[in-house]
C-alpha positions in Angstrom: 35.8 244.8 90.9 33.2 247.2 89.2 30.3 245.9 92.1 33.3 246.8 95.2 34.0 250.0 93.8 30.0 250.8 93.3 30.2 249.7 96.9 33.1 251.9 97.9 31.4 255.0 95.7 28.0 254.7 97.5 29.5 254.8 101.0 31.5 257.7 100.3 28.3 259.7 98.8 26.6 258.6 101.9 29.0 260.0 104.2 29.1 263.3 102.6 25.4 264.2 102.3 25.7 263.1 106.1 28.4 265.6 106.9 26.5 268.1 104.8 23.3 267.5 106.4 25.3 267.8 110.1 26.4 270.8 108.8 23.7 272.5 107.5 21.9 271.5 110.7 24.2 272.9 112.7 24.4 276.3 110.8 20.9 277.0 110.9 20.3 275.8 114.5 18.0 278.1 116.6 20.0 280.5 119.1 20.0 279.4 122.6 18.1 281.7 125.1 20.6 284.5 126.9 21.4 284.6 130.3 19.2 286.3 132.6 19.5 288.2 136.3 17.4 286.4 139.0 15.3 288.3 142.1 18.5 289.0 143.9 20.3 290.6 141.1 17.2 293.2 141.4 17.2 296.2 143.9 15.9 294.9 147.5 12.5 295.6 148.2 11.8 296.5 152.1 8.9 294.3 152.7 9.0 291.4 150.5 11.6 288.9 148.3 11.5 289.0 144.6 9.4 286.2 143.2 11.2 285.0 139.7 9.4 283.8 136.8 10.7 281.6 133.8 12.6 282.2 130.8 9.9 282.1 128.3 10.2 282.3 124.8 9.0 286.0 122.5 7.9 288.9 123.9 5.3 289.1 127.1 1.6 289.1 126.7 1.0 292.2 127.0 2.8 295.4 125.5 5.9 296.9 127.3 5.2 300.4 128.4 7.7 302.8 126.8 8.7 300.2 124.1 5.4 299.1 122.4 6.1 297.8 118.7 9.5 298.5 119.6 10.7 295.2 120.3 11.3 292.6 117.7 9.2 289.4 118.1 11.4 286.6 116.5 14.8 285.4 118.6 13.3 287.2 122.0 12.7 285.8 125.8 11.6 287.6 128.6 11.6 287.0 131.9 8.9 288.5 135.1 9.6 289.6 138.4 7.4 290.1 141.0 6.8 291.4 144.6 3.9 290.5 147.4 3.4 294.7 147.1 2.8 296.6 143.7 6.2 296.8 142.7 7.3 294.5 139.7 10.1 294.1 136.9 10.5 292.3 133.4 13.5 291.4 131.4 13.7 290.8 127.5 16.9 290.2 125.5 17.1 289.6 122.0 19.8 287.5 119.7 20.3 290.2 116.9 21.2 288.8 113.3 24.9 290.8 114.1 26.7 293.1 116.2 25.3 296.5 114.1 21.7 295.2 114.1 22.3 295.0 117.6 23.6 298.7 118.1 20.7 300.2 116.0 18.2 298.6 118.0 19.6 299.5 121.4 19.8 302.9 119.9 16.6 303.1 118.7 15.1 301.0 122.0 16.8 304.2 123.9 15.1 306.7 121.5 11.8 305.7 122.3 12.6 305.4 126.3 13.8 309.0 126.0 10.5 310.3 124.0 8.3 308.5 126.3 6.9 310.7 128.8 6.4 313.1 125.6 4.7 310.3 123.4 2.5 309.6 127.1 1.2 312.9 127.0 0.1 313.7 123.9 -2.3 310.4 124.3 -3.2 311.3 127.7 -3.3 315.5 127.5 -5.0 316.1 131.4 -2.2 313.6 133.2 1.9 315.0 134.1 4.8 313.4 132.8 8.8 313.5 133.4 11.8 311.6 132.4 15.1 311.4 133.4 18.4 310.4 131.9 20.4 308.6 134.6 23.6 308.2 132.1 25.3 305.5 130.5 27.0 302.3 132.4 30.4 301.3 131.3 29.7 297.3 130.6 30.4 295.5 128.1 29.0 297.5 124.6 27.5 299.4 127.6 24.5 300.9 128.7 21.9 303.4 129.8 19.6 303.7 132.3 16.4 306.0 132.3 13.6 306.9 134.6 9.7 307.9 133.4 6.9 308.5 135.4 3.6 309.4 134.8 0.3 310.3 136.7 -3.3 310.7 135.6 -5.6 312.6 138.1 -7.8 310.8 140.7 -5.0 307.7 140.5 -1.8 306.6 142.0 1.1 308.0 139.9 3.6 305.3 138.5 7.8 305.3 138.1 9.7 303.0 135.5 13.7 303.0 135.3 14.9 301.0 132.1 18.3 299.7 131.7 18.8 299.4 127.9 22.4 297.5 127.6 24.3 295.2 125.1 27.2 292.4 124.5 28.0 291.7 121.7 24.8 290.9 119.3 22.4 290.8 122.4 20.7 293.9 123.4 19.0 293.6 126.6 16.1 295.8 128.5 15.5 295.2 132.4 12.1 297.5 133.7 11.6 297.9 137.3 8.6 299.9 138.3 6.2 300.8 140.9 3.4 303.3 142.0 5.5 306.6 143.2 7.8 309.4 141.9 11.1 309.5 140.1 12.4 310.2 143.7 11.1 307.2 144.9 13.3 305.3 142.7 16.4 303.5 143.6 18.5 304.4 140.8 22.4 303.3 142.1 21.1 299.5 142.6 19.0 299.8 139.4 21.7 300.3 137.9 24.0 297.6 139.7 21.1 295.7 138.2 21.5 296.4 134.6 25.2 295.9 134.6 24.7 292.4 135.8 21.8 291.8 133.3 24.1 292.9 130.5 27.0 290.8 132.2 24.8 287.8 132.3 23.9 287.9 128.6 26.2 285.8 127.3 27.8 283.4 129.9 
């Protein structure tokens, strides 16, 4: 009797820790990669389709104009576009640890957007600089899109829109730019663009 209940006891301990160790596995998993837009989702480009790259893990190689040390480097993936012409996008979300982590850093990601041009020239005092706020997007925990462009002499001058947008406790940026003016760029499907990205996020 005493060796069947050992028995019974052992395979009852053994199941537990099991269940535990499911459990605590399955709590501390990693979070899965959000959803991301695709070429198409981007504004059309006259002489050439949009070439998409992978989902890859972190932030890209180099730093992200407008949002340098910005971005947080842990639960991030970005994703690059490009064109057979100069003009080229990137999109990064983030998993934030909850919804209010995720608030402040869209709010602070918008911030720095919205100081940019300023921050650009006091590093770069001979080139011009402007900004524009294109409003906010009703999507989701919404969104803003913004326009900067900058221009040094003797070179090309360069536009950026940014779509800053969240669900939930995923923020996501989308950055579309090209050589050219704030004119130049085509805000209304930019910003078709960004309500998809922040639709995507969390499929």
């Amino acid at each position: 009797m005493l060796k069947r209940t050992t028995a019974t006891l052992t395979a009852v301990l053994a199941a537990a820790a099991a269940l535990a160790l499911t459990t605590s596995t399955t709590a501390t998993a990693a979070p899965t990669a959000p959803g991301f837009i695709i070429g198409k989702d981007l504004p059309p480009h006259p002489g050439s389709a949009w070439y998409t790259g992978k989902v890859t893990k972190g932030l890209p190689e180099w730093p992200v104009f407008c949002l340098e040390g910005a971005l947080p480097k842990t639960n991030t993936w970005h994703r690059t576009f490009g064109t057979e012409f100069d003009t080229g996008a990137l999109q990064i979300s983030v998993r934030a640890a909850s919804d209010g982590a995720a608030a402040k850093l869209a709010a602070a990601l918008e911030k720095k957007v919205a100081g940019c041009a300023a921050d650009w020239l006091r590093a770069h005092p001979g080139g011009t600089a402007s900004w524009q706020d294109y409003g906010k997007i009703k999507v989701e925990e919404g969104a803003h899109v913004y326009g900067v462009h900058t221009s040094i002499p003797e070179s090309e001058p360069g536009v950026n829109l940014f779509g800053i947008g969240r669900d939930g406790s995923t923020v996501t940026v989308v950055k579309w730019s090209q050589m050219g003016y704030l004119s130049d760029a085509p805000v209304p499907a930019f910003k078709k663009t960004t309500t998809t990205a922040v639709n995507k996020l969390n499929p």
